[in-house]
Structure formats: structure tokens, C-alpha cells
N, C-alpha and C positions, 0 to 999 in steps of 0.2 A: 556624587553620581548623577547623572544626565540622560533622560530621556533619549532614547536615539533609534535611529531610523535601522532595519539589515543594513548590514556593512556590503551587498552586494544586492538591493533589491532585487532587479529583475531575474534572480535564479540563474544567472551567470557572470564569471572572472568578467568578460567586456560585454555588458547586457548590449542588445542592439534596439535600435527607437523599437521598434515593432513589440521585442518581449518587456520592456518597458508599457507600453502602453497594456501588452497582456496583463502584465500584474496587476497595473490599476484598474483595468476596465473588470476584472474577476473580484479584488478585494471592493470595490464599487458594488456592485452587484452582493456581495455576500454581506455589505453593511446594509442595503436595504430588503433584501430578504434571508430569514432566520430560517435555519434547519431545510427539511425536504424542498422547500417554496425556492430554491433557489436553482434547482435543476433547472428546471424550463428555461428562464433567463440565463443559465449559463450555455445550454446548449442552443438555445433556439436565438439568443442574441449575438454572443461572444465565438460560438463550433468552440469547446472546449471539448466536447466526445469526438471532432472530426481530426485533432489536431495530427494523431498520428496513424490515419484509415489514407491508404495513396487516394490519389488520385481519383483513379477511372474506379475506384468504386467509394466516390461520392465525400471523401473528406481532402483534408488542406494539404496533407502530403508532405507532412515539415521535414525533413531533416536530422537527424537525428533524435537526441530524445530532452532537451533542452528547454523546447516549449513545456512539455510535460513537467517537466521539473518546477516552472514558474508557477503551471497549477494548483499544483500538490501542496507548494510552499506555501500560498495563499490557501488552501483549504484545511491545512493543518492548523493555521493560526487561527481559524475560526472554530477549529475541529468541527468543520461540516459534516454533517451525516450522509450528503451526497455521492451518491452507488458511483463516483467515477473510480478509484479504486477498482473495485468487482466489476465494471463494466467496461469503461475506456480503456481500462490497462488489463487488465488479466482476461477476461474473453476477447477482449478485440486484440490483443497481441497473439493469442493464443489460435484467431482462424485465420490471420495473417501466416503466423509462422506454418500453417499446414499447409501451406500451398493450394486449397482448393478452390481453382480460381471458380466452379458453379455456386458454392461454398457461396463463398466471401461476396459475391457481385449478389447474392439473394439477401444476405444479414447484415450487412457492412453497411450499407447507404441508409438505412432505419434508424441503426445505430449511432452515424456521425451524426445527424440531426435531432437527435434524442428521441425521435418516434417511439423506438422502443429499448429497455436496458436488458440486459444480457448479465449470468452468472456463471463461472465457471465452479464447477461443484471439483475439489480437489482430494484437500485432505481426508486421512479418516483416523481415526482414536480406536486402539485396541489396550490388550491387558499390559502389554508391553511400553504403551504410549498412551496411557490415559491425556496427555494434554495435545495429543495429536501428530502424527509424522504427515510431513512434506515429501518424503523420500520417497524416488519410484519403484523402488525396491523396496518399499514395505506396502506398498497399494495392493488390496488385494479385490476390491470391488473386481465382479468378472461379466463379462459377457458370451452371451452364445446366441448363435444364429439361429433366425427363425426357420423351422421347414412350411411355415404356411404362407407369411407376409413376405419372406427374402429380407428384411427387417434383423437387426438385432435386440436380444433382451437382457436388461443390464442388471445385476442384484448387489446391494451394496449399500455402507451408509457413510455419505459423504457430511464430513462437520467441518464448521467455521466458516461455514460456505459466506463471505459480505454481503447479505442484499437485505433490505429492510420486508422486501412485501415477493409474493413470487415474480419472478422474472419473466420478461415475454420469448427470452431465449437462454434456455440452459443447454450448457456442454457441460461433459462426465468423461474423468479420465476411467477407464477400463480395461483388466485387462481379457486379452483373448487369448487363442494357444498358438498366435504368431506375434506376441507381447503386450505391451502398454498400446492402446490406442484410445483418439480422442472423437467424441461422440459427438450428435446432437439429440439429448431428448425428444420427443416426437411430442407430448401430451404435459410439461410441466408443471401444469397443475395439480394441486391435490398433495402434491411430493415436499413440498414445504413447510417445516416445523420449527418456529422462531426457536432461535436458544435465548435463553437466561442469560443475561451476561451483568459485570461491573461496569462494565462502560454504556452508556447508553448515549453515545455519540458515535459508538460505528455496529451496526444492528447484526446480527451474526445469524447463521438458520444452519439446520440440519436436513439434508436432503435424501430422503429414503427411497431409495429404488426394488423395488421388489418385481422384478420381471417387465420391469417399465421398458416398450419402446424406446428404441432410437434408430438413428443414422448415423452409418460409419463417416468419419471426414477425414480421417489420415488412420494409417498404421502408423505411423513414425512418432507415438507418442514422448516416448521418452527421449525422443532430437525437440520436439513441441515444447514439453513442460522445462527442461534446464533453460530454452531459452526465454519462457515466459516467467522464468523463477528470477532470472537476476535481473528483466526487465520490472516486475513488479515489487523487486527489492529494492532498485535503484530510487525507483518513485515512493517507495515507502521511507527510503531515507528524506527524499527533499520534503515532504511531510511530515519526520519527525522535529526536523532542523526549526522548520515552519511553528509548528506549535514549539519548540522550546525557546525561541524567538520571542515568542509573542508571553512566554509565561516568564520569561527575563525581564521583558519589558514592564509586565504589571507589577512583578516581584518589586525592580528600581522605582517606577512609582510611588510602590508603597514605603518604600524607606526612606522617600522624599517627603511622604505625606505625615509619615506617623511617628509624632511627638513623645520622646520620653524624657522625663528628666531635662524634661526643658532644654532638646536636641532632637532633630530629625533623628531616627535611629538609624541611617545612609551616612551620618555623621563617624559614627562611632567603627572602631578602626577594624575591630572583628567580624561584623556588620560588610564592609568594604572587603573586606579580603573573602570571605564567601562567594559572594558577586561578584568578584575578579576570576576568582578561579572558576565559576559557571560561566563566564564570560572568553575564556580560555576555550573550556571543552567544548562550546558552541561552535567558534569559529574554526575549530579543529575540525569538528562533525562538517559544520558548512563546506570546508575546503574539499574531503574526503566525497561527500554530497555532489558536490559539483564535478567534481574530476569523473563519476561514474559515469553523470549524464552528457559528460565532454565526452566519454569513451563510448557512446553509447553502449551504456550497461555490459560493459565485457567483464565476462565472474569474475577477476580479481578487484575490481573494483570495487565491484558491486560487493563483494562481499562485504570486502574491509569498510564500504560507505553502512552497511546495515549493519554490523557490530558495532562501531563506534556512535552513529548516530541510536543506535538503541541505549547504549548506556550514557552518552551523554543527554539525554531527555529522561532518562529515567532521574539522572541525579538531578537535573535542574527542577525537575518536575516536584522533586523530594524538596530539593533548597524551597521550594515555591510556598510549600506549606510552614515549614518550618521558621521560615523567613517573615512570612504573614504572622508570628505566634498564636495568642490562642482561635484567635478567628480564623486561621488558617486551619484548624483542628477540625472546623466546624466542617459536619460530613455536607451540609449544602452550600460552602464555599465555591464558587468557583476552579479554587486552585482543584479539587478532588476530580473534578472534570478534565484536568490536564494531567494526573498522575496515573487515575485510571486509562487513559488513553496512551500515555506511559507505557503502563506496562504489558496491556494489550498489544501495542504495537511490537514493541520490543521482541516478545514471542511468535507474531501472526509470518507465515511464513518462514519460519528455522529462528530458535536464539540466539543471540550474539556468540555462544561458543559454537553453536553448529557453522556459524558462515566463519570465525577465526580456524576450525577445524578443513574447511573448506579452502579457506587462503592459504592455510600451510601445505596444505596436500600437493595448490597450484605451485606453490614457491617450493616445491621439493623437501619442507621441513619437516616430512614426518615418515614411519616407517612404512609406510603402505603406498607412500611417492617413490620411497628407495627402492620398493620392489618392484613397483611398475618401470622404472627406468632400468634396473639389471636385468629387466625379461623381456 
């Protein structure tokens, strides 16, 4: 077994020099700064927040969603804790997609230059969904109008919210009694309670609204959230690929390194065929990964890229420990840092059967596609 480089570094089929140089100039940068220390330099060196903010409201204006992909793949291999997730992709896709161009020209130009991170408060966890629904039809956080400020006031408790620390801009999906619509808190502070979590490489909060202020920015929330869901599914796969990538790589290392019986155990023929077949599902996940951000993020891709890439990280991530033997046990090994982000991931925005439940419905494979098309 052999050391080796992604089979398609720069996060796409025909990288071009430009997302070539993106890759190295971000995985540069996250080798010399560790954890939160690396925001600043990725945004205020590299515009890694501007990449997908147009134009006229102050970022690079790329193209589909490709650049992004090269990001994410480098941030996962570091498993960075940096808010671009919750901020570059899921709130800035999210006041994009609302169309509100006073909106977007006030928060958007802060945001591509990293002045300020933004969260978008989504999910929420009932008796039904203790581990949390995505669906906009289970949202039931609500808002009502104010009769004193013309303001609205939102009550609800939003969980899994990615931001390490409060945000300088939270949006709250909400609904009203003319549906789902998407907000801007007025006052963010205060509303902020870190969750607990296993992973402590991507920081999670609970956002509680109890009559809290905001500002309307679309009705059309649930045309908003389907497209900011396969948009920040899409980038959650090239960030899964990314960290399974880099937990392949240390895995082959180490069965290059480590001596038994007087043989690498990379030697040994069982040893090899583990590794082969993690090496399979990787590039299967890659290929599925890529295709999404070629399509820019269109649901069936995107789905099929976040089922597949969820399980193939989760098993490489499994082979990682196991592969390591007893040191790999060890709950302060590094591998535990790539499993638990594993299975984090794998769940954060719908499980792999929710988004295979989702592809069938698009491909007509189930009965509630047969019924929407006989009616």
C-alpha cells in the first residue's frame, strides 16, 4: 500500500489552475493555523466566505457551486471547526435564495469578507424526533406580528444550530399563518446555549426564542429552505469525502508503519483487502460528491451525494479505528476525532435513509411518487 495524493485534488472531474491553486492555498493556510485561528486568514486572505455571494453585493461570484466543493474537501480533512458550513453555505445561500435584494446588499458584503458570521437557526427536536427533523413540515417554531413595533415576534427552539460562539447574524425559519417564512433576529444575543455534543470539532448551539424580535425577509420560506437543504447537503458531502480522504490516508500510513511479526501489517493480505474496499467506497462517494457540485446541488444528486458519502465516512472512519488496533481504541486517538465527525455528519441535515427516501420519491420509486403522478 502507497501513500497517495485525492485521485482528483482540486474538488473536480477537470480541476482548472485557479481551483488548483484554491486547494493549496486553504489546505496552506489550515496547516499553519489550528482550529478557530484559521477563519481570519481564510477569509480575509483567500474570500473563502465570498466565493459564492454575487457580485454587486461584494463577493467572487463563482459559478456554480465547485469552488465550494474544493473548501469543504480541504476543511474536512482537517476537520476544521470553522463556521463556514453555518455561515458561507447555509445563511448566505439562504438570503441569496430569498431574493431580498435591501436584504442581501445590507449582510452579504460583511459576510464575504468575514467581518461578520451569520447562523441560520433551522432544525428543531420534539417527542416525535428527539434527534431532530429538517422537514418543513414538521417546523413548528411560530411567529406573530407585532401591533406596537410592526416587527415580528418569533417563539420556538431551534437545535443543532453550527456556530461555536453567538453569531453577529441569525436568520430563524418560522412559521406564520401565510406559512413557513424566513426571518432576521433583531437582538441575537442572549439566545445562545452551546449544546453538549461528541464531536468537538464542529460546535453545535440551541437557539431559544421566546418572543424575540425580528425582521421579515421572504415569505417564500419553504421555496428558501429545499434549496438551501441540497445546497448545504451538497457541501456537506465534499466534506465528508475530505475527512474520509485524509482518515484513509493516515489509516495506509499506519499499516506501512506498523511492524508485526516481523511484516508491515499493509503486508498482510486481509490487512489489504480492508483498505481496498475503503478505497472503493471513497471514490464512489468522491465521484457521487462531485457530480452534485457539477449539477449545482439539484435534489437528486445531492441526495444520492449525502447518503452515500454519509456511509461511506462512516465505515472508513470505523475501518480507521479498527485498522489502528489497540491504539486506535484509545478514546484520545485521533482516529475518535474522524468517527465522531462521522457520525455527526452523517445525521446533520436528514440521514442517509432520509435523503435515499427523498431520491426515490424524485426517481418515482415509491408510493407517494405513484400517487402524485396519477393525480
Amino acid at each position: 500500500m502507497n501513500a497517495r495524493t485525492p485521485a482528483h485534488p482540486a474538488g473536480t472531474l477537470n480541476p482548472t489552475e485557479e481551483q488548483e491553486e484554491l486547494r493549496v492555498a486553504v489546505r496552506s493556510v489550515l496547516a499553519r493555523h489550528e482550529g478557530p485561528a484559521a477563519w481570519k486568514p481564510l477569509t480575509r486572505d483567500i474570500g473563502v466566505a465570498a466565493l459564492a455571494i454575487p457580485e454587486e453585493y461584494g463577493g467572487l461570484g463563482c459559478p456554480g457551486r465547485t469552488e465550494v466543493h474544493v473548501v469543504m474537501e480541504e476543511l474536512g480533512r482537517a476537520l476544521s471547526p470553522v463556521p463556514y458550513l453555518g455561515s458561507a453555505v447555509l445563511a448566505t445561500e439562504a438570503l441569496i435564495a430569498s431574493g431580498n435584494d435591501e436584504v442581501c446588499a445590507r449582510l452579504l458584503p460583511p459576510l464575504a469578507d468575514g467581518a461578520s458570521v451569520a447562523a441560520l437557526a433551522w432544525a428543531e427536536a420534539g417527542e416525535d424526533n428527539p434527534r431532530g427533523t429538517w422537514e418543513a413540515a414538521d417546523l413548528t417554531t411560530y411567529a406573530e406580528e407585532s401591533t406596537t413595533t410592526g416587527d415580528w415576534l418569533l417563539t420556538g427552539t431551534k437545535e443543532y444550530v453550527p456556530a461555536a460562539d453567538a453569531p453577529d447574524v441569525l436568520l430563524a425559519l418560522a412559521r406564520t399563518p401565510a406559512g413557513l417564512a424566513l426571518f432576521e433576529v433583531l437582538h441575537p444575543e442572549g439566545l445562545f446555549l452551546p449544546l453538549p455534543a461528541m464531536d468537538r470539532t464542529r460546535p453545535l448551539a440551541r437557539i431559544v426564542l421566546d418572543a424575540a424580535p425580528a425582521r421579515l425577509i421572504s415569505t417564500d420560506g419553504a421555496r428558501i429552505l429545499a434549496r438551501v437543504r441540497d445546497l448545504a447537503i451538497t457541501a456537506l458531502a465534499a466534506e465528508q469525502v475530505g475527512a474520509a480522504d485524509r482518515a484513509l490516508e493516515i489509516t495506509v500510513q499506519y499499516a506501512k508503519d506498523r511492524v508485526q511479526f516481523g511484516r508491515a501489517i499493509g503486508s498482510f493480505q486481509a490487512v489489504k483487502h480492508r483498505i481496498a474496499d475503503a478505497y472503493v467506497l471513497l471514490e464512489a462517494a468522491r465521484s457521487l460528491a462531485l457530480a452534485a457540485a457539477d449539477a449545482n446541488a439539484a435534489p437528486g444528486p445531492a441526495a444520492a451525494a449525502k447518503a452515500a458519502c454519509s456511509e461511506a465516512y462512516q465505515h472508513i472512519a470505523g475501518e480507521m479505528i479498527q485498522l489502528h488496533g489497540g491504539i486506535g481504541i484509545t478514546w484520545e486517538h485521533p482516529a475518535h476525532d474522524f468517527f465522531k465527525r462521522a457520525h455527526g455528519t452523517a445525521h446533520f441535515l436528514g440521514s442517509p435513509d432520509t435523503h435515499r427516501h427523498r431520491l426515490a420519491i424524485l426517481l418515482g420509486f415509491t408510493p407517494e411518487a405513484r400517487t402524485e403522478v396519477l393525480a
